[in-house]
Structures are given as C-alpha cells and as structure tokens.
C-alpha positions, 0 to 999 in steps of 0.5 A: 710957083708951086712949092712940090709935093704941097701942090696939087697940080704934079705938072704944069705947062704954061704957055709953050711954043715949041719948033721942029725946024722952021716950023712952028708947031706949039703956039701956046700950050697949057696943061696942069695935072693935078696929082694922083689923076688921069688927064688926057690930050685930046684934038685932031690928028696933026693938032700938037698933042704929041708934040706936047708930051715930047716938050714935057719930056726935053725931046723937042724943047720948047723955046718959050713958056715954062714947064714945072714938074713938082715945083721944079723948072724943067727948061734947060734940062735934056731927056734923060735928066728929066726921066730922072725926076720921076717922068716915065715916057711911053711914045706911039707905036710901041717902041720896044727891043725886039731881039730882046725877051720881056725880061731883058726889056724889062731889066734895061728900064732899071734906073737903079739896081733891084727896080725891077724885083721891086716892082715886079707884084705891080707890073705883073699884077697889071700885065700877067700875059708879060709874066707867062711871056717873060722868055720870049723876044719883044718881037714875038708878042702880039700889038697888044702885048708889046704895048703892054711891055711899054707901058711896064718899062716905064714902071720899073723905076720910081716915076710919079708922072707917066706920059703915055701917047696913044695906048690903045691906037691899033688894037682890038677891042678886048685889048683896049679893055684890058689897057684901060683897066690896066692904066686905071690900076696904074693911077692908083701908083703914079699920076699919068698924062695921056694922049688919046685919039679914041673919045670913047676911050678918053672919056672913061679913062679921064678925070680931066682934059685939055683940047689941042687944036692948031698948037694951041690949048683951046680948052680945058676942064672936066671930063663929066662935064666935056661927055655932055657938052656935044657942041664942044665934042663936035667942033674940037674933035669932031666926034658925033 
C-alpha cells in the first residue's frame, strides 16, 4: 500500500467492477495517477470512463477492487467525504446554478470560510471572463463560460486531485484553446484526471493515459508513446 505523500502515484484504482442496477458496467478498471501530472480517460462512447470517474468519487460505488487516494482507502466512503479529502469533481454537461451569479457559484463551492478570497488570483488568473462576469446569473454565460465557472467551483477549496469528465465537449474551437491552456495552468497546482473524447485534444493535454473499453482498462502508458502508435489509436478509439 502507498504510504501518501511519499507515493508518486496520487490515486490508484485496481481492479474495480462497478453496477448501476442490474448491470454490470465496470468489469476491472485500473488507473494510477502519478502526482503533479495530467492523466486522460480515453475510449468509445458508452466504454465506462464516466463511470469511472463516478466510482472515484463514491457516486456509484464500486463493489469490488479498491481505490486509494493519498495512500487512503476510499471504499465505503460516500461523496461528500471523498470531496473532503482533497477531490475536486467536474461532471459533463456543465452542471452549474443557473439563477445564481458567478460569484454566488463560486461562493457555494467554499468548504471552509475565506477559500474563495484565497483562491481568487488563481481562478481568475486562469478564467478572467469569470471576473468581468462576476454579477451575472450562471444562466447568462455562454457554454464556454459555464465550463469554465465549473471547473473554477471546483478550485476553490484545497483539492489536490481534480477529475474533470469532457471539458471541451461542445465547444468551439478558440474555446477549447483557452480550456486547454487553462487545465494546463491548473496542473502546475493540483493533479487532474480527465475524460476526454477529442484525441487531438487529449493528446497535447496528457502526460499519461489509460484506454477504457467494454468496462475494462485495456491499456495504459505514455502519451508520447500512444500519438505514435497508429494501430493502437485505430482499434481502441477509432481515430484515423
């Protein structure tokens, strides 16, 4: 067993098999993280990457396999107490608080009193339109803007590991730029897992990957090494 912050691995999943009702949708997932790097999720729609990042996080917990977060068991444990060790979580399709303004959105994500005025150079370092925007209902900001505020609500407290499922899913091309360059900020501060569908995308964003498919890791290593390999990239992903 990993023994914290003298690991270099932030998270480990070994082995997980994870249900949503009758069906069996992880059938042995492993991941490991190293601290301090950008590790992406890849595979076919429907292959369980999703599913992963929500076992991670005790939001469908899975029923065998463990998962360690700084050395520390995180089975048995329910969401919020896994957020409360340090693990940030971004789900798809922007879940934001509409009728509330950026700062309000901002303000809920505290954990502890002042995280916000703590963390305020950093999030609008990475994300000044949220700055200019700061009075304005969620509901107002455009797709990009609205994945950006998610991603900041997930900065405001003390999280060492960020999952992050589908960031640039939707949107256009010179907003994707300014996530990427955004996510590759954040890594300098905390260590992030992400899903991502877009292999171009993935590809400059990742140190390291892990490929998903049919609920099962399949394969795992390099990134430098995965953008060469085009029999891999072809018959996992399907990408020419």
């Amino acid at each position: 067993m990993s023994n914290g912050a003298s690991s270099p691995l932030i998270l480990e999943v070994e082995g997980i098999h994870t249900f949503i009702g009758e069906f069996h949708i992880l059938q042995g997932v492993t991941v490991e993280v190293p601290r301090g790097s950008i590790t992406v999720l890849l595979g076919r729609n429907g292959a369980g990457k999703t599913t992963t990042l929500r076992s991670i996080m005790g939001l469908n917990a899975p029923r065998t396999g463990e998962i360690r977060f700084d050395g520390q068991r995180l089975n048995g444990l329910r969401a919020h107490q896994i957020a409360q060790r340090g693990i940030g979580y971004v789900p798809e399709k922007r879940i934001i608080f509409r009728d509330l303004t950026v700062a309000q959105n901002l303000q809920i994500a505290e954990r502890q009193k002042g995280d916000l005025d703590r963390k305020a150079d950093l999030i609008f370092g990475l994300f000044p339109d949220l700055k200019r925007l700061i009075d304005l209902p969620g509901g107002h900001l455009s797709g990009g803007q609205q994945q950006m505020l998610a991603i900041a609500r997930a900065l405001v407290p003390d999280n060492t590991l960020l999952l992050i499922d589908e960031p640039s899913e939707g949107l256009a091309p010179v907003l994707i730029e300014q996530m990427m360059d955004a996510i590759h900020q954040l890594s300098a501060h905390t260590t992030v897992l992400l899903v991502e569908q877009n292999f171009q995308v993935a590809s400059r964003l990742a140190e390291r990957y892990v490929i998903i498919e049919e609920g099962a890791s399949v394969h795992a290593g390099r990134m430098e090494d995965l953008v060469h390999d085009d029999e891999l990239i072809r018959t996992y992903l399907g990408v020419a």
